[in-house]
N, C-alpha and C positions, 0 to 999 in steps of 0.2 A: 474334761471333755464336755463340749454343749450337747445338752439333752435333744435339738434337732441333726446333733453328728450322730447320737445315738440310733435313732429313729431311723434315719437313712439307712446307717451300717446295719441293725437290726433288720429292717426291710428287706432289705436285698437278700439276705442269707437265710432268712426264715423261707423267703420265694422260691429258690433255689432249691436249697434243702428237701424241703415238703412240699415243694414242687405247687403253690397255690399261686394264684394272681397276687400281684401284692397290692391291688387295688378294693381287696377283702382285707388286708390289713389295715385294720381301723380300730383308734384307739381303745374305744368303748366295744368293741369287737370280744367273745372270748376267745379266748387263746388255743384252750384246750381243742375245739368245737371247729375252731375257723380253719386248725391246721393238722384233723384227724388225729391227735395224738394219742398213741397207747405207752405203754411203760417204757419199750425202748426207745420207743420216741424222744422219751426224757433226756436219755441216755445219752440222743446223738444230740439233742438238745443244749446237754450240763456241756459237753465235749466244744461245744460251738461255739458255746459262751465264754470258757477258759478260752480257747485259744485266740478269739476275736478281740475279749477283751482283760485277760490276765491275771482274771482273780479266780478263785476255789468257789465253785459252788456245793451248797449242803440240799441236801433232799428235801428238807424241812423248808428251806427257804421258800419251796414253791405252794406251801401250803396258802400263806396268803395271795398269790399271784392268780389270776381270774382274765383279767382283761391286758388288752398290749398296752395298756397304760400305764396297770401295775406292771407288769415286765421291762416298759423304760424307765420306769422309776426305779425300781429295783437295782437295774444295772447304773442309771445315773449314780444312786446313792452307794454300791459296792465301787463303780468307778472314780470317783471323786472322792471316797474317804481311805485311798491308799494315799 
C-alpha cells in the first residue's frame, strides 16, 4: 500500500472518528493534541487501525508516535512488512 493511500485512508477516519477538520491533519501536526485524545481514545483508536488496516496493534508501539507522520509511517511500515 502507497504511503499517500495511507494518508488519505488515515485522514478521512481520524476526521470522522474525532470528529476534527481534516484540514488540522498535518503531518508535522501532533497527534495526540490535534485530535483530543485521552486513553480511550487509544482504544477506539488501536480498534480503527486493526480493522482499516489488518494488523495487531501493541500499546507500546505508540510510544514513539508524536506527529501524523510518525503515524503514517508506522502503519506504512506494519502495512508493508506483512
Amino acid at each position: 500500500m502507497e504511503l499517500e493511500e495511507i494518508i488519505q485512508t488515515t485522514k478521512t477516519f481520524l476526521a470522522d472518528e474525532f470528529e476534527v477538520d481534516e484540514t488540522k491533519i498535518e503531518p508535522q501536526a501532533n497527534l495526540r493534541e490535534t485530535l483530543d485524545l485521552d486513553s480511550l481514545d487509544y482504544v477506539d483508536l488501536v480498534v480503527i487501525i486493526e480493522s482499516n488496516f489488518g494488523f495487531k496493534v501493541k500499546a507500546e508501539d505508540f510510544t514513539d508516535i508524536k506527529t501524523f507522520e510518525d503515524f503514517y509511517n508506522y502503519i506504512s511500515v506494519k502495512v508493508n512488512s506483512n
